[in-house]
N, C-alpha and C positions, 0 to 999 in steps of 0.2 A: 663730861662736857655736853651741852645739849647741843643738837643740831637743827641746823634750820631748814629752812623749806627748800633752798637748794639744792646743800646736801643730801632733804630726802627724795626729791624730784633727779639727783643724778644716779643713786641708787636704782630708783623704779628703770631708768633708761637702761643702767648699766645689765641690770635683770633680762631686759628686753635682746640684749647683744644678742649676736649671731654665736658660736661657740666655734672659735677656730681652728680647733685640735679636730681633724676628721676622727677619730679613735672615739677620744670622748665623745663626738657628734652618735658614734654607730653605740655608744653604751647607754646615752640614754635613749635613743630611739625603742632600742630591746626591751630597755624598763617601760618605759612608757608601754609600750606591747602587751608586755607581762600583765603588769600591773591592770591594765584596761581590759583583758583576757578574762584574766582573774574575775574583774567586776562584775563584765556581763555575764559569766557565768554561775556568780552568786545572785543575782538579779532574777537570771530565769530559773533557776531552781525550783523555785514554788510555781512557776508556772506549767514545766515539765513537769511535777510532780501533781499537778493539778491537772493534766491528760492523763495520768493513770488511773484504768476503772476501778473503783472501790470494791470491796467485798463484797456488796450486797448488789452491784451493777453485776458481777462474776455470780453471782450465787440466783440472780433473775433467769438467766441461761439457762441453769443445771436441771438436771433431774432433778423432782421432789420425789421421796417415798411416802407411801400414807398407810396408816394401821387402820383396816377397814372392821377390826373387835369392835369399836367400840360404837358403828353406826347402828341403830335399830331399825329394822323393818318398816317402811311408812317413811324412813327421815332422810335427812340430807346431809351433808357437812361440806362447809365453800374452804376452800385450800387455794393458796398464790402462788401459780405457776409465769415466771415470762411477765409480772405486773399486770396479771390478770384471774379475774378468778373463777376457777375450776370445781364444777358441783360432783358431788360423786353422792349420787341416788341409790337408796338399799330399796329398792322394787319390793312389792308384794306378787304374792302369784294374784291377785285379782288385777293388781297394775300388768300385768304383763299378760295376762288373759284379755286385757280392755286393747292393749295394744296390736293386739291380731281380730278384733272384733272389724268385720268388714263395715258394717255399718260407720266403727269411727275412724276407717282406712279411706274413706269418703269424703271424708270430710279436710283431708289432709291435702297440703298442695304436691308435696313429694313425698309420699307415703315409703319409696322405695330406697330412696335414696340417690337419686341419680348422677346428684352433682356431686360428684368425688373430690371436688375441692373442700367439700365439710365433713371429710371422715377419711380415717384413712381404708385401706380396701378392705380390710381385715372385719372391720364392723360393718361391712355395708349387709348389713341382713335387717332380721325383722324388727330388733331390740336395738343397732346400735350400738352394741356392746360386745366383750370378746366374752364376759359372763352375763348371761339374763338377766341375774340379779342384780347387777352394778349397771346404772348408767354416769357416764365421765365424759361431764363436756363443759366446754368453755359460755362462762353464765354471760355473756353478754349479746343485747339483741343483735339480730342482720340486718337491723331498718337504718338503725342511727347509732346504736351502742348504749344503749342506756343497759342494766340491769334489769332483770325479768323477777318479779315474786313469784315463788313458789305457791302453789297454789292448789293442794292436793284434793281438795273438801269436792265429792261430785257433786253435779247444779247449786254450786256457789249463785247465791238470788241475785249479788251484784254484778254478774258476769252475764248468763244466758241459763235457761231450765234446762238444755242439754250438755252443759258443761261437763266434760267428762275426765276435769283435772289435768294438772300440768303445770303450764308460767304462763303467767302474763304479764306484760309488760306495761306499767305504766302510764310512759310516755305517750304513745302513740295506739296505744291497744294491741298490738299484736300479743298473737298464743302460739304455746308449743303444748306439745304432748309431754310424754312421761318417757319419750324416746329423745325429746328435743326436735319432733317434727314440726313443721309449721303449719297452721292451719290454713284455709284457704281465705281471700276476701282478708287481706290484712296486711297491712303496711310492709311488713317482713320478707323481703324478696326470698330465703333461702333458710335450711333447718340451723340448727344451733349446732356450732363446731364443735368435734368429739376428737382433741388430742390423743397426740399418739400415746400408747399406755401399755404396760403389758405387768400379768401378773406374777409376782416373786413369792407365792403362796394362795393357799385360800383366803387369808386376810392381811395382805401386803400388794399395792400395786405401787409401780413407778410410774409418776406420769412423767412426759416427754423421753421415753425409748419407745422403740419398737418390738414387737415380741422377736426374739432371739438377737438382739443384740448386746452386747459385754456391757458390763458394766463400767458406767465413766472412771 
């Protein structure tokens, strides 16, 4: 039998009633509960799950270890600590003869290291380093942040005749040494920062420990 528009318009009303059993009143209120409980809890889901740090957010924190066999004498190798990157310099003995040379100790704005916020105490000597032959420091300028080139070639012609090797930074000109000192007359308030580090051999350091403490 079809029904007409009455019949479906008393329906809709009838839908609309009040539910006069309190009982049934308190069973569906429950569901209703449930059910909408349930919902926004599958709704946020991906949103919770989308506050949790990722691997690689957890893995920016951590220690890196680095195998220092395979750097040569003269070179460098950039490694990602904390989404930043960390030079670790294989010194020659002329590089580290040039870096106690008073004459290019003169020329340096903190030759000594004073500000202890760019090292921790353990390097504050003449290298910067807990070994002479490794310098470990964080490759970004202290002007603006840009990245510094390497730059080892002495009296590079594009640079100055008394160039005596290190980084320079493109942006703005600033230079460091081969210790990450800064030079004087140069955009760069402060030396270049030398994370914490400490050696697990002769060719094994961790960067982000300090020397004697456990491993993560």
């Amino acid at each position: 039998m079809k029904k007409t528009t009455d019949d479906l318009n008393a329906c809709s009303y009838d839908a609309l009633e009040p539910v006069a059993d309190p009982a049934r009143r308190k069973i569906l209120v429950a569901t209703t509960a449930v059910l909408g409980g349930a919902a926004l809890a599958a709704a946020s889901a991906p949103f919770i799950a989308s506050m949790n740090p990722s691997a690689r957010a957890k893995a920016a924190g951590e220690p890196v270890e680095v195998d220092l066999s395979r750097i040569e004498p003269g070179t460098q190798t950039t490694f990602e600590w904390r989404s930043q990157p960390v030079w670790i310099l294989r010194r020659t003995d002329e590089m580290l003869k040039k870096l106690q040379d008073p004459h290019h100790l003169a020329k340096l704005s903190d030759p000594e290291s004073k500000v202890k916020s760019q090292q921790p105490a353990y390097v504050q000597n003449a290298f910067r380093s807990v070994k002479p032959e490794y310098l470990v420091a964080v490759g970004i300028c202290t002007h603006l942040g840009c990245v510094p080139t390497f730059r080892p070639e002495v009296g590079a012609g594009d640079l100055k005749p008394d160039w005596d090797g290190g980084y320079f930074c493109p942006c703005h000109g600033s230079q460091f040494d081969f210790a990450g000192r800064v030079f004087r007359n140069v955009p760069a308030p402060t030396n270049l920062v030398v994370p914490p580090h400490r050696f697990l051999s002769n060719d094994k350091v961790m960067i982000g420990e300090n020397p004697g403490e456990p491993f993560a």
